[in-house]
N, C-alpha and C positions, 0 to 999 in steps of 0.2 A: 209378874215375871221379872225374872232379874233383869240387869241391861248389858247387855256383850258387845263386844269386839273383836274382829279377827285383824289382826296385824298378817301379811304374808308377804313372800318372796317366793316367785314365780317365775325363774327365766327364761327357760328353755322351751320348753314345748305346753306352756300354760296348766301342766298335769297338778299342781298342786294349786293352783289357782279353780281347777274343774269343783274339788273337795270343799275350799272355802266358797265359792259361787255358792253353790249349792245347800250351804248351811247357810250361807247370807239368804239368798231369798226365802226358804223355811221361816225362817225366825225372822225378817226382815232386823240384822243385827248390819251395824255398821263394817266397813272396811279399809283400810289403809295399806296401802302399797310401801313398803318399809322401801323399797327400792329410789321411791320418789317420795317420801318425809321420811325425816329422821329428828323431827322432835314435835312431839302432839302430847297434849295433856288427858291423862287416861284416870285423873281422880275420877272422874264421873259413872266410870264401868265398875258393875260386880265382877264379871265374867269379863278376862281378857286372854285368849287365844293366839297360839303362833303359829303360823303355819309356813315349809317351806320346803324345798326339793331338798337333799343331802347332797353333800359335797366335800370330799373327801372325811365320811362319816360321819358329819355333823352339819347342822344348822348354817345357812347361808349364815355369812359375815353382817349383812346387811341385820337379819333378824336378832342375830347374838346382840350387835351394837343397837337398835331399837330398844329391845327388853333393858340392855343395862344403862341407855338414856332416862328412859321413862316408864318402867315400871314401878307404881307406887306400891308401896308396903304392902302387905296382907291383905293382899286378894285372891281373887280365885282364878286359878289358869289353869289350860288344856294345850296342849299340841300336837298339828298335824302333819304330816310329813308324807313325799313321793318319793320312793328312792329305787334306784335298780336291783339290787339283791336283798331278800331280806337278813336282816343280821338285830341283833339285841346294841340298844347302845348310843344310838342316833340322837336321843333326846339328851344324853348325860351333861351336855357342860353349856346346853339352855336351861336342863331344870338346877344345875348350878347356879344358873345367874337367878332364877326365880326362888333359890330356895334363902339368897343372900339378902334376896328383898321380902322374908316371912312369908311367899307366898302359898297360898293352898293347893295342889296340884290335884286336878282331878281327874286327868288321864291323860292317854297317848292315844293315837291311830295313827296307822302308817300302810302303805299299800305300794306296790309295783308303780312308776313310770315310766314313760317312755323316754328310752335315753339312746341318744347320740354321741353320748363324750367320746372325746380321746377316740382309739381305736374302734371303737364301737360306729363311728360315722363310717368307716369303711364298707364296712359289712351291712349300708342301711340300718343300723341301730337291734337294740333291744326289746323288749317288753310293748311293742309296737302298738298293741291296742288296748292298755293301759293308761291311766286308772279305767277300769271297763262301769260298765252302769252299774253292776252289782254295789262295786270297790265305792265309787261315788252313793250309792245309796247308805254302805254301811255306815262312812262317814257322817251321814245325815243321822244315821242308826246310833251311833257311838253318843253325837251332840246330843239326843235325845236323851240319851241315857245320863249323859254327866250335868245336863241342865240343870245343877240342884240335887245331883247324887253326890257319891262316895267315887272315891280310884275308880278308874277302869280302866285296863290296857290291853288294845287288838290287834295285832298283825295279823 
């Protein structure tokens, strides 16, 4: 079996942290909180993974700067992401920074969160019992899939 990693950023309501949990203990793959390191040596993974809420469309800050610290050349990545509405697009200027370093992409999953931003705290939030158990199993569902596959992309 190959060997992985999930890099994530997970601030708010731990929802994209449920996703990688959940593929970490399956796979017992390592973890890294890009939030708290920002520079770890990743020659050693086949498989390196990003995972992280959306913020204003894209990729926490923390995960964009991770990936373009240390992502080594030509490897194999995936990305996972929690955001509030679904929309196409979320992943584009992470698999930019991944595609700068040769890498392999070998899918997306993205799913509902539970979100308080901005005006949404007013109103006790959105997507409230999200990611639900399904959303977290598909995740598990997705990793399975891309362990050693081809593309795959699920909203």
């Amino acid at each position: 079996m190959k060997k992985a990693i999930l890099i994530y950023a997970s601030k708010h309501h731990g929802n994209t942290y449920k996703l990688a949990k959940a593929i970490s203990e399956k796979y017992e793959i390592a973890m890294i909180d890009a939030t708290k390191e920002s520079i770890v040596d990743l020659q050693e993974y086949e498989v390196i993974g990003f995972a992280s809420g959306i913020d204003f469309g894209k990729f926490y800050e923390e995960i964009e700067n991770f990936a373009e610290a240390n992502l080594p050349i030509k490897k194999e990545v995936f990305f996972l992401y929690t955001c509030a509405m679904e929309r196409k697009g979320f992943t584009n200027s992470i698999r930019e920074i991944a595609l700068k370093k040769d890498a392999i992409i070998l899918g997306e999953y993205g799913c509902k969160g539970y979100n308080t931003y901005g005006p949404w705290k007013v109103i006790g939030g959105m997507n409230k019992k999200h990611p639900t158990e399904v959303e977290v199993k598909s995740a598990v569902e997705f990793f399975d899939k891309i362990y050693g596959l081809e593309f795959v992309e699920v909203f």
